[in-house]
C-alpha positions in Angstrom: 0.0 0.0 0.0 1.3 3.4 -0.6 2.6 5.8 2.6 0.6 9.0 2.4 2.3 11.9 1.1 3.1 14.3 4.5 2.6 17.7 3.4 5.2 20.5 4.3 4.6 24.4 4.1 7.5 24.2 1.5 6.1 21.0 -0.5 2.7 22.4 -0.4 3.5 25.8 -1.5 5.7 24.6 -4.2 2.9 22.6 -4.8 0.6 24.9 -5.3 2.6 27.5 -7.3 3.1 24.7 -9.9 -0.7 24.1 -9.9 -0.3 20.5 -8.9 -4.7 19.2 -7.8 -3.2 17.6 -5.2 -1.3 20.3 -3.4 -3.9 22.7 -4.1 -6.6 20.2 -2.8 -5.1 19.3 0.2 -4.0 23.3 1.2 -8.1 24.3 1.0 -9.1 21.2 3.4 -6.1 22.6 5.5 -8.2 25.5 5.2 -11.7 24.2 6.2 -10.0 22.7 9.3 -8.3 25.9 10.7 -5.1 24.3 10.6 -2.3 26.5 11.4 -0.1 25.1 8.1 -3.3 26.4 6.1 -2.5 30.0 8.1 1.1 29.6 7.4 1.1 28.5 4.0 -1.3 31.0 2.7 0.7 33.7 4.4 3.5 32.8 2.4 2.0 32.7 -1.3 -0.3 36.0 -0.7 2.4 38.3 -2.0 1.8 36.3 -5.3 -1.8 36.4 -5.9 -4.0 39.0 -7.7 -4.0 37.5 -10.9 -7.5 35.9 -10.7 -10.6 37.5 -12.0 -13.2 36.5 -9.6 -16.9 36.2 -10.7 -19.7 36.1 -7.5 -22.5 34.3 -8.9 -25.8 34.2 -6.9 -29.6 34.0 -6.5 -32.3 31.8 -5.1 -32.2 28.2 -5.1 -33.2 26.7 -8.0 -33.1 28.9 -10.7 -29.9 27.0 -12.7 -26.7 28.7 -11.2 -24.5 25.5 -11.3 -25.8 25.0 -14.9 -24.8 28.2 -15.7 -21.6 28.1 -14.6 -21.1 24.8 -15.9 -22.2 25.9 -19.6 -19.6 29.3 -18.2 -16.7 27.0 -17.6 -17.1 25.3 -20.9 -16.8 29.1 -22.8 -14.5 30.0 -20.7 -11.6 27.4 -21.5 -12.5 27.2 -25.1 -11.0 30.6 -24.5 -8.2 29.0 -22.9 -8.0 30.2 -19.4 -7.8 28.0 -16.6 -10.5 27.9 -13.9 -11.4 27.6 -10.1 -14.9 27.2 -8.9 -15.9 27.2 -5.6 -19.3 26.4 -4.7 -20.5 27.7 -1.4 -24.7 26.4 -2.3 -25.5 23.4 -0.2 -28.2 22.9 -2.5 -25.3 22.9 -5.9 -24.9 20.2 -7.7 -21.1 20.8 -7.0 -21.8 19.6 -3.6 -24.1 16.9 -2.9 -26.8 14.6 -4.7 -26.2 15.8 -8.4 -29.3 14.7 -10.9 -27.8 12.8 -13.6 -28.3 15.5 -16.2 -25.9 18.0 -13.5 -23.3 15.1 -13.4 -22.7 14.9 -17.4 -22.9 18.5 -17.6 -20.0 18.7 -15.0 -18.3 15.6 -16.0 -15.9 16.8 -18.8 -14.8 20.0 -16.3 -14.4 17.6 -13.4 -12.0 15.9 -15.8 -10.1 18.8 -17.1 -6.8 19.8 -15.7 -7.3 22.9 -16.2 -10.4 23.1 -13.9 -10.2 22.8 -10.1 -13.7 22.4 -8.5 -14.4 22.4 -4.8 -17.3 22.7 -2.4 -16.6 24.9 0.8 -18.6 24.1 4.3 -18.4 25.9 7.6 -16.6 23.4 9.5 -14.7 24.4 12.4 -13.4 28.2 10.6 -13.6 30.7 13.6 -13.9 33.1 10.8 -16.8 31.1 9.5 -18.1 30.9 5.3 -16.3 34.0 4.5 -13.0 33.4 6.0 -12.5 29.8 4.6 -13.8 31.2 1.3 -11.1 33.8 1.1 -8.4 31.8 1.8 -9.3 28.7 -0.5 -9.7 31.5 -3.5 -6.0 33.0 -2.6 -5.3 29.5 -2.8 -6.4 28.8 -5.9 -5.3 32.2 -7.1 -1.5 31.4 -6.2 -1.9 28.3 -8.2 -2.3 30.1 -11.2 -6.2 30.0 -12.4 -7.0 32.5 -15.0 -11.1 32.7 -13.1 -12.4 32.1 -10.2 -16.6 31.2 -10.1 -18.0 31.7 -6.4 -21.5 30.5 -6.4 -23.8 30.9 -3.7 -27.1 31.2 -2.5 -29.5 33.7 -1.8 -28.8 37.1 0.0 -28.0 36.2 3.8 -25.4 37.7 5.8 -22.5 35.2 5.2 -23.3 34.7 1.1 -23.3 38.7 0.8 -19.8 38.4 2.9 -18.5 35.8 0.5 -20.0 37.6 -2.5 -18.2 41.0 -1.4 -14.5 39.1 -2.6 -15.6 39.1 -6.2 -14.9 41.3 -8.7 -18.0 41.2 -10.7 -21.0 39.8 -9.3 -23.2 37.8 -11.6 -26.8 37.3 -10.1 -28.9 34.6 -11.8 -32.8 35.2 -11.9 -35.5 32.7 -13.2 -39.0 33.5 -14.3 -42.0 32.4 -13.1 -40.3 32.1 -9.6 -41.8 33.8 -6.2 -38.3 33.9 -4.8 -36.5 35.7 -7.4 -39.3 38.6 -7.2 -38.8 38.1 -3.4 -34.9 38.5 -4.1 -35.8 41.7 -6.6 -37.8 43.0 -3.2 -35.1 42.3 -0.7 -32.4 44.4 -2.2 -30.4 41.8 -3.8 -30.5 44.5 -6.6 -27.7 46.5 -5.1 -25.0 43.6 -5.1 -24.5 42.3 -8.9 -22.9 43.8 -11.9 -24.2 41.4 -14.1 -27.7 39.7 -14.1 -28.8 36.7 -16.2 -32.8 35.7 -16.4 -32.6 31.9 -17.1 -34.5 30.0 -18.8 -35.1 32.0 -21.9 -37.9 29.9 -23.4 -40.2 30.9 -20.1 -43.1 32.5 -21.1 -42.2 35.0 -18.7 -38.8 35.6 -19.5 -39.9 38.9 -21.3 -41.9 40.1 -18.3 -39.3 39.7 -15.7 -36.2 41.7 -17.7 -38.9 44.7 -18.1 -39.3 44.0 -14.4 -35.7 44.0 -13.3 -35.2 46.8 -15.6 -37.8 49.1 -13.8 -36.0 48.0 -10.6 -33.1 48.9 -12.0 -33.6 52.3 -13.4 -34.6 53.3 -9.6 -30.7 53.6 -9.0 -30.0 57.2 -11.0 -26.9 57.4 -9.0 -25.0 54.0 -10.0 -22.3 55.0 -13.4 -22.5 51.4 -13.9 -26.0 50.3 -15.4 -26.1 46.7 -14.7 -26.9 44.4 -18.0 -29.5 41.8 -18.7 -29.1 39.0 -20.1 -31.4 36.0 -21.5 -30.1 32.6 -21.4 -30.6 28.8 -21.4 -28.2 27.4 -19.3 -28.8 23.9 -20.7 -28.0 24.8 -24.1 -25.6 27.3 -23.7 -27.6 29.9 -25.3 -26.5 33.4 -24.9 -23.5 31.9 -22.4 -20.9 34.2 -24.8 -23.1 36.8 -24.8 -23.0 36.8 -20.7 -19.4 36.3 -20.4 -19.2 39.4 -22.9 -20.8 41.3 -20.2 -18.5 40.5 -17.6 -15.3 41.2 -19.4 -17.3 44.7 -20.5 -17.6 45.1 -16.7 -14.0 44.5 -15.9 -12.6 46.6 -18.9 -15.2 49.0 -17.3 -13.4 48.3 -13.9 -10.1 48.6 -14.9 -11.1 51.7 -17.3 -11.7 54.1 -14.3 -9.3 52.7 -12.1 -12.3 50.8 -10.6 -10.9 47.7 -10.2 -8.1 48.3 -7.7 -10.3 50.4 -5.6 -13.6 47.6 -5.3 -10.5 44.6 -4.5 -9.2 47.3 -1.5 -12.6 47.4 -0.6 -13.4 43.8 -0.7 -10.5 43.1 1.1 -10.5 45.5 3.6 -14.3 44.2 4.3 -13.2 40.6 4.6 -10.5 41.9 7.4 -13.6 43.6 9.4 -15.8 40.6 8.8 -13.1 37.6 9.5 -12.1 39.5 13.3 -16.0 40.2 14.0 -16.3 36.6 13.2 -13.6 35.9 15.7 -14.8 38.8 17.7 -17.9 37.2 18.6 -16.7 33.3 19.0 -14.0 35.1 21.8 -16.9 36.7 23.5 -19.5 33.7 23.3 -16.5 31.6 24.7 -15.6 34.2 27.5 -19.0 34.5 29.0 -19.5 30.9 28.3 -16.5 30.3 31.2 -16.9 32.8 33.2 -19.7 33.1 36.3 -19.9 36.4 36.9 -20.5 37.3 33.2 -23.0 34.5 32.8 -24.6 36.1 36.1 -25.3 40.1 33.9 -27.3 37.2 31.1 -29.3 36.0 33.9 -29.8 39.4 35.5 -30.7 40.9 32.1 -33.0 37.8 31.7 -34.7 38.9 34.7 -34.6 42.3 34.3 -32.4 43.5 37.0 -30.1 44.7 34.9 -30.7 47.0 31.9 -28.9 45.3 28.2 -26.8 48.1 27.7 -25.2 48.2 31.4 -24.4 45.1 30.4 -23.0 45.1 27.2 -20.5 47.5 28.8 -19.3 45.4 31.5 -19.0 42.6 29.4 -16.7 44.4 26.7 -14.4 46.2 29.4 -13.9 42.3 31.0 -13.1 40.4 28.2 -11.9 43.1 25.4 -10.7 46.1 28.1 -12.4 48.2 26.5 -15.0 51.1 27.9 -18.0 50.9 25.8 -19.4 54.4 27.3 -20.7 56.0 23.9 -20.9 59.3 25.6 -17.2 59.2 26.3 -17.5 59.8 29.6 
């Protein structure tokens, strides 16, 4: 029987430079885990990535995303650029119980060398979705991938947090569907760049892009008008067309000097986000172990002590710091 490889920093990160699946598959489970190699190892190779263009797709369950992307993947490496995709849907094919149409679809990219596929969970990240999402994409930027897909679902607080490391968010609408009117309603409409109606051949396909376009034109202030596009995931119709869109929104990035300033941004976000991930596991832990904070819950439970009084004492014990807004 073979001895399992043991992975060093040096092996791995040599590993991943060259764009060996291995290397690069066993640095993002290092990742999942939390392990301190994963901390070490993409500390080393962050210097060298920024050369992925990272697409955010989105939307409501349902409506086709990992067909899309599939049919995506397909355009772009007859372009011949290499691709990452990492699917952060528990409801993706990508991740669990594909239908048989899904898993042909995906087959060929599964196959290719030139495509890296992965699906992220939770597990035990103190950052949570968001920080193990980053770090698997630096990951697979180091390794050299021209694009990086992120798919995820809906608009909750950790998707928009792992949709605000992409460069151009792609949301994907269907017609006919409650939840992508729902989605229109809940203000999904600020985040994407990009949005594709799927499912062209949908009686309603026509009703919903004058829909979304009404939305849309609602935002006078926005230089970029986001651009609709009709498709058919299954058949690839209109998939160039969309990818056309997104390059037109990158040259359009890069254009005004737009592109630098969103992946400050982005980054600078996912700093604030990982340490109030970390933030609050600290201070669930701290009041978890300690009496006499557990003893301000139960005295705000039973309202002897006011939430705010509380909130204060519990920040200058465990953080030191004095919470007094009035800065007295």
């Amino acid at each position: 029987m073979a001895r399992r490889r043991e992975w060093t920093r040096e092996t791995l990160a040599a590993g991943v430079r060259a764009g060996d699946r291995r290397a690069v598959a066993r640095a993002i489970t290092l990742v999942e885990n939390s392990e301190p190699l994963a901390y070490e190892l993409v500390r080393e190779l962050y210097p060298e990535t920024g050369g992925a263009y990272a697409i955010g797709v989105t939307g409501p369950p349902g409506v086709g995303k990992s067909t899309l992307i599939a049919a995506l993947v397909r355009h772009v490496r007859d372009l011949g650029k290499t691709v990452g995709v990492l699917s952060v849907d528990p409801s993706s094919p990508f991740t669990q119980g594909a239908l048989l149409g899904d898993r042909i679809r995906l087959a060929e990219h599964f196959l290719d060398p030139d495509v890296f596929i992965r699906s992220m969970g939770t597990r035990g990240h103190l950052g949570g979705l968001a920080e193990s999402t980053l770090q698997a994409m630096l990951v697979l930027d180091a390794s050299g991938k021209d694009v990086i897909f992120l798919e995820t679902v809906g608009a909750g607080q950790s998707e928009v947090e792992v949709i605000g490391i992409a460069d151009t968010v792609l949301l994907v609408l269907m017609p006919g569907s409650g939840d992508s009117v729902q989605a229109l309603k809940a203000g999904i409409m600020e985040i994407p760049d990009v949005i594709a109606v799927n499912k062209l051949d949908h009686p309603a396909a026509k009703t919903m892009v004058n829909e979304v376009r009404s939305i849309l034109g609602l935002d006078k202030e926005r230089e970029w008008k986001p651009p609709i596009v009709l498709t058919e995931a299954v058949r690839s119709e209109n998939v160039a067309k969309l990818w056309g869109e997104v390059e037109r929104h990158r040259a359009f990035l890069e254009e005004h000097g737009g592109l630098d300033e969103r992946r400050r941004r982005n980054l600078a976000g996912e700093v604030f986000a990982v340490a109030s991930a970390r933030a609050k596991t600290h201070l669930e832990r701290a009041v978890r172990d300690d009496p006499e904070l557990r003893r301000l819950l139960d005295d705000v439970q039973g309202r002897r002590l006011d939430p705010l009084t509380a909130v204060r004492e519990i920040m200058e014990k465990v953080f030191k710091v004095d919470d007094r807004s009035d800065g007295r």
